[in-house]
Biopython code that builds the backbone (N, CA, C, O; Angstrom):
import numpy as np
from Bio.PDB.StructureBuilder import StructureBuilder

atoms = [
    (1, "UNK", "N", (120.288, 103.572, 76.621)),
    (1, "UNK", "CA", (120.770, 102.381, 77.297)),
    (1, "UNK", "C", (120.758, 101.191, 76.342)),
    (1, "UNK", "O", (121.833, 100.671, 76.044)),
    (2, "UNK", "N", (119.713, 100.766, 75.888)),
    (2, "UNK", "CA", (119.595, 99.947, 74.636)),
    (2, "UNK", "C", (120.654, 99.888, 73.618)),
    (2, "UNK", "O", (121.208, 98.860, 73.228)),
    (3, "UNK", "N", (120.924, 101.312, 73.153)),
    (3, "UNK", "CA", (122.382, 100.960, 72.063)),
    (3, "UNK", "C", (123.754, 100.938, 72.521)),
    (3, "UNK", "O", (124.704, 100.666, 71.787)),
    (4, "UNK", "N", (123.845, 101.252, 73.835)),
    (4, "UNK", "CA", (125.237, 100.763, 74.690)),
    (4, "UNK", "C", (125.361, 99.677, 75.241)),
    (4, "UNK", "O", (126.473, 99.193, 75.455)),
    (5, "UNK", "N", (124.131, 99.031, 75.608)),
    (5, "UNK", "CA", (123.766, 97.181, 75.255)),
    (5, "UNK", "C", (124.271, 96.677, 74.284)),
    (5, "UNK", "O", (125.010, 95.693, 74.238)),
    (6, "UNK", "N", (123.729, 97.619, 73.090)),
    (6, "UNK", "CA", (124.029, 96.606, 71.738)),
    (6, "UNK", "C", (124.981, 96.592, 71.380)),
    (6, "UNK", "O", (125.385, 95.512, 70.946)),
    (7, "UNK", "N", (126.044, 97.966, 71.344)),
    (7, "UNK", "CA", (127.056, 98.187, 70.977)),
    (7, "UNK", "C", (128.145, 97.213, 72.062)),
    (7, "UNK", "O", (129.320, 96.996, 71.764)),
    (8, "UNK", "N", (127.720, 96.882, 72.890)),
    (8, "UNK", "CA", (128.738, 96.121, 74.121)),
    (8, "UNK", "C", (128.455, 94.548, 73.341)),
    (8, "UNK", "O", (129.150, 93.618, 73.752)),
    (9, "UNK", "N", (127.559, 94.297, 72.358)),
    (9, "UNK", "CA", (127.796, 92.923, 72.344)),
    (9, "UNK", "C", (126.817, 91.882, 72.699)),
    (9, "UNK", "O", (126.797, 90.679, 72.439)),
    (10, "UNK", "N", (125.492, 93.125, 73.783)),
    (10, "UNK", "CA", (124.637, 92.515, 74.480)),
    (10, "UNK", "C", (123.641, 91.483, 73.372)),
    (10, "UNK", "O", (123.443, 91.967, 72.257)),
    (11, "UNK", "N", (123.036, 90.110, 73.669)),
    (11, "UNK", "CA", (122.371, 89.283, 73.120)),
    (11, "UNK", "C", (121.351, 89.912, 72.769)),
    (11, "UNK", "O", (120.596, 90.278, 73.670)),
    (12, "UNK", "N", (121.025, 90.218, 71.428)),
    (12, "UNK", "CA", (119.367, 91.013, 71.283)),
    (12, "UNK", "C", (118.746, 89.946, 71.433)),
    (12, "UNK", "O", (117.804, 90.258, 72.162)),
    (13, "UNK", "N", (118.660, 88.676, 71.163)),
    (13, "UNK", "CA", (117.677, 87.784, 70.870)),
    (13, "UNK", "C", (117.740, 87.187, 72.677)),
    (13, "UNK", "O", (117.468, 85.989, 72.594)),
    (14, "UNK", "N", (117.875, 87.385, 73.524)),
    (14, "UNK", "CA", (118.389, 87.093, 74.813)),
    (14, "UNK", "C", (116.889, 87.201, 75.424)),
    (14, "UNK", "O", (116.089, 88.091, 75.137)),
    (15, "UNK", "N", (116.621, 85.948, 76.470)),
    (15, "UNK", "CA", (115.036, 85.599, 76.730)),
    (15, "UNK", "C", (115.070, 85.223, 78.020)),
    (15, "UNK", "O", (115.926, 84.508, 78.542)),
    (16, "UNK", "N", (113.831, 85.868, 78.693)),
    (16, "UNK", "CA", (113.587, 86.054, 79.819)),
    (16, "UNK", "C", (112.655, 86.888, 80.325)),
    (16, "UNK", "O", (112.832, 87.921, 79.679)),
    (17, "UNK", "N", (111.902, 87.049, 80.970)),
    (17, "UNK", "CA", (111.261, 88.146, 82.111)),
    (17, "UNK", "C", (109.845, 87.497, 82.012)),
    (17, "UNK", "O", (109.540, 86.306, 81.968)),
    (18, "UNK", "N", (108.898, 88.859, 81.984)),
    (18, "UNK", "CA", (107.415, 88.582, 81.332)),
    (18, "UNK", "C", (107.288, 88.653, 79.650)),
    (18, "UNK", "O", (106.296, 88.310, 79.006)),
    (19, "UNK", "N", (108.172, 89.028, 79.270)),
    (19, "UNK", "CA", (107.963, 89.629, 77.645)),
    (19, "UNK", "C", (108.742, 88.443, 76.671)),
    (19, "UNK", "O", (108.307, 88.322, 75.526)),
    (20, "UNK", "N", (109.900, 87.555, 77.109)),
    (20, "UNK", "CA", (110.474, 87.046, 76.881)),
    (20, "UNK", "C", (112.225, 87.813, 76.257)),
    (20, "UNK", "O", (113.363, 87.661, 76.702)),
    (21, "UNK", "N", (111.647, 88.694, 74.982)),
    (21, "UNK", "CA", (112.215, 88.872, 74.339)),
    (21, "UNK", "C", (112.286, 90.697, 74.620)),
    (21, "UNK", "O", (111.242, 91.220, 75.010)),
    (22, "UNK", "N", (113.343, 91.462, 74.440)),
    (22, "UNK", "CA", (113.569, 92.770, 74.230)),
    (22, "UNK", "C", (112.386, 93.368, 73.458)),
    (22, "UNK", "O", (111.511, 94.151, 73.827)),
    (23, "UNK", "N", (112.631, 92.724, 72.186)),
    (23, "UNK", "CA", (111.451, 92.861, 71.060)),
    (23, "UNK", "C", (109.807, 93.184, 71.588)),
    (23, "UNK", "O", (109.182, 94.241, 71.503)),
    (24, "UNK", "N", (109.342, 91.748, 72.204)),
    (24, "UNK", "CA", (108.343, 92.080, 72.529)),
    (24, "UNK", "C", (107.996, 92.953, 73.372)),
    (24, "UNK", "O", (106.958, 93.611, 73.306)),
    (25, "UNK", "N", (108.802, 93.023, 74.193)),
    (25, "UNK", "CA", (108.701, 94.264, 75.612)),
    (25, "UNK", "C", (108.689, 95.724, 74.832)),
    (25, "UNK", "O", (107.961, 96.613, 75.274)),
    (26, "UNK", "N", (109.345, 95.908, 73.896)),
    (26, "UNK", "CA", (109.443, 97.278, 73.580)),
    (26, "UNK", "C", (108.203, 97.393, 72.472)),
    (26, "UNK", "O", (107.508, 98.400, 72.340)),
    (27, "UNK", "N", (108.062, 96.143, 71.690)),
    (27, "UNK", "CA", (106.645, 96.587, 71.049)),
    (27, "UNK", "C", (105.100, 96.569, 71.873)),
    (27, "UNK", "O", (104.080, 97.015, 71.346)),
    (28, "UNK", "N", (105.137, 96.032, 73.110)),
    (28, "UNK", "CA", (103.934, 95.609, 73.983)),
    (28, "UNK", "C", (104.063, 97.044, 74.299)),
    (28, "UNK", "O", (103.134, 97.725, 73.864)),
    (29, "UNK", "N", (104.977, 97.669, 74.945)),
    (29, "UNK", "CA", (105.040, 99.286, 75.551)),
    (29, "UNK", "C", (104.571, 100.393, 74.572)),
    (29, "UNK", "O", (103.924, 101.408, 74.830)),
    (30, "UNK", "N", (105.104, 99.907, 73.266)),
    (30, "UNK", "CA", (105.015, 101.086, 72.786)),
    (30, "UNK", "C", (106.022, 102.089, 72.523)),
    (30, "UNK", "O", (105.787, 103.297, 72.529)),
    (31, "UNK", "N", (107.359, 101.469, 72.248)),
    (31, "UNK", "CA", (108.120, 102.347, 72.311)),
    (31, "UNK", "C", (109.081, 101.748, 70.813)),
    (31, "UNK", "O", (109.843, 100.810, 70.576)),
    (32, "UNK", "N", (108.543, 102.836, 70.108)),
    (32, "UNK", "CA", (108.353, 102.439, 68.549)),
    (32, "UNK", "C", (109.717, 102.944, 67.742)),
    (32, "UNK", "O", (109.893, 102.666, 66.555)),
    (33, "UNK", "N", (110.887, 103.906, 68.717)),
    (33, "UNK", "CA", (111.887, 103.847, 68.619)),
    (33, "UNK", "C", (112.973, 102.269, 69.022)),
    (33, "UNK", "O", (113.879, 101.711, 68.404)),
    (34, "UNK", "N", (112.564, 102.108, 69.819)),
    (34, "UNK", "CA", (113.305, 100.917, 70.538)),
    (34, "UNK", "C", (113.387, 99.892, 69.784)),
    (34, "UNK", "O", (114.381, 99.213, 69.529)),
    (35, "UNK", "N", (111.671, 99.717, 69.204)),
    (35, "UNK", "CA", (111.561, 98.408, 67.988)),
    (35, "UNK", "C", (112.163, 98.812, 67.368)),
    (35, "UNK", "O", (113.265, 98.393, 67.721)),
    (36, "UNK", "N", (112.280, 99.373, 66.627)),
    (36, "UNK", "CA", (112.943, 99.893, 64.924)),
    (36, "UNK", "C", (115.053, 99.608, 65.035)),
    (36, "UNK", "O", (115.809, 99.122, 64.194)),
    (37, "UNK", "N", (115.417, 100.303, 66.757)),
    (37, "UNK", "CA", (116.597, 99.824, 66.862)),
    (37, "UNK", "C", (116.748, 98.510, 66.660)),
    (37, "UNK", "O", (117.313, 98.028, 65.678)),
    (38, "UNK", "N", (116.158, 97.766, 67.745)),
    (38, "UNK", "CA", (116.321, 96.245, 67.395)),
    (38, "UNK", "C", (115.945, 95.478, 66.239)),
    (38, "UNK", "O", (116.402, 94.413, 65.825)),
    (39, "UNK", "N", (115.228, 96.052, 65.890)),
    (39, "UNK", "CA", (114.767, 94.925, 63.816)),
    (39, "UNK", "C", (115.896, 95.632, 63.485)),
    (39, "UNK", "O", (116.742, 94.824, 63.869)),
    (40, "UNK", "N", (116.610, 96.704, 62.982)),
    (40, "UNK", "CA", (117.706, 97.264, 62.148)),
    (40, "UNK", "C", (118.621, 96.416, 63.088)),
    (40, "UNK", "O", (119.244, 95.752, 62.259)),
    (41, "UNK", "N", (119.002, 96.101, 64.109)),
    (41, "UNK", "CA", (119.771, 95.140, 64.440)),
    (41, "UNK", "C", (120.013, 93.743, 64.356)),
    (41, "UNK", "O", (121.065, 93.186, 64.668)),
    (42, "UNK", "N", (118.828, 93.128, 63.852)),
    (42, "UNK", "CA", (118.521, 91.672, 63.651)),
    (42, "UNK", "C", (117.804, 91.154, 64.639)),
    (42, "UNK", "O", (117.829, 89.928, 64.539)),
    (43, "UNK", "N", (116.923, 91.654, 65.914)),
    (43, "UNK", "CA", (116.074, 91.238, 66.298)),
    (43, "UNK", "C", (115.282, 89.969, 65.774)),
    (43, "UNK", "O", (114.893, 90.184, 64.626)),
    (44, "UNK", "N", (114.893, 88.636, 66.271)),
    (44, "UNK", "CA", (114.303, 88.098, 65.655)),
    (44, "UNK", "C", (112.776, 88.262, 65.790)),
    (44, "UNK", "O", (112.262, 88.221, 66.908)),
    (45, "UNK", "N", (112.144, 88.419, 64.837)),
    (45, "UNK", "CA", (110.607, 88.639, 64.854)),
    (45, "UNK", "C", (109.649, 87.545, 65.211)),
    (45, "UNK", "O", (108.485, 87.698, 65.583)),
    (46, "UNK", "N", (110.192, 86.604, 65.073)),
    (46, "UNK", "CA", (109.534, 85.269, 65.385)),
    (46, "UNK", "C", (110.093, 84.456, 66.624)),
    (46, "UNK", "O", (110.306, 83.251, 66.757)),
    (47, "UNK", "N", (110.277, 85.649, 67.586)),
    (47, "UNK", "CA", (110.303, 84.831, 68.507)),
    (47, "UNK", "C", (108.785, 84.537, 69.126)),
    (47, "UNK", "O", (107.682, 84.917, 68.731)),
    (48, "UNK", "N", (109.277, 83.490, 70.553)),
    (48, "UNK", "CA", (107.163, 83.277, 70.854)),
    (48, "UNK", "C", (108.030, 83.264, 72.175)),
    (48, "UNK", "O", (109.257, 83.208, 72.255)),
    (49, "UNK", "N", (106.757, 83.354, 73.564)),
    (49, "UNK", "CA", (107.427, 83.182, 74.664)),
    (49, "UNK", "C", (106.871, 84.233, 75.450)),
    (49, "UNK", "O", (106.046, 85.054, 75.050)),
    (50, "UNK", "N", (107.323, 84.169, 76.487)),
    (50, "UNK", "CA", (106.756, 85.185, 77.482)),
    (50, "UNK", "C", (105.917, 84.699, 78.193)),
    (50, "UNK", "O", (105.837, 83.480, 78.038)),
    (51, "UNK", "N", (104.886, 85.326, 79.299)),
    (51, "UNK", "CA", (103.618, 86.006, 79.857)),
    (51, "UNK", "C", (103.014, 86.219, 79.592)),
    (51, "UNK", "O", (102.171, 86.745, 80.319)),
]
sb = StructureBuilder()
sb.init_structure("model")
sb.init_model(0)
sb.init_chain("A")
sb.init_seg("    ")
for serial, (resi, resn, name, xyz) in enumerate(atoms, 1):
    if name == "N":
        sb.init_residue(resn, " ", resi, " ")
    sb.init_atom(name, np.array(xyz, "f"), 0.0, 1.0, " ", f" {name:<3s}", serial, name[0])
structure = sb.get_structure()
């Protein structure tokens, strides 16, 4: 689901929920595929924010 997001155009850096960021949500979980998509995508690492 994530790379048919990305591939559609979807905002990686796009903020909201408890996590703020995609980024953080997928590194707080643990899902160490998901991070690696989004940094090879330009994820920003410095985002701050969230819950």
């Amino acid at each position: 689901i994530v790379k048919l997001l990305l591939n559609k155009d979807a905002n990686i850096n796009a903020q909201g929920g408890n996590f703020n960021t995609a980024l953080q949500a997928a590194s707080y979980n643990g899902h160490k595929q998901i991070v690696k998509l989004l940094l090879d995508r330009g994820a920003n690492i410095n985002a701050q924010g969230g819950k």
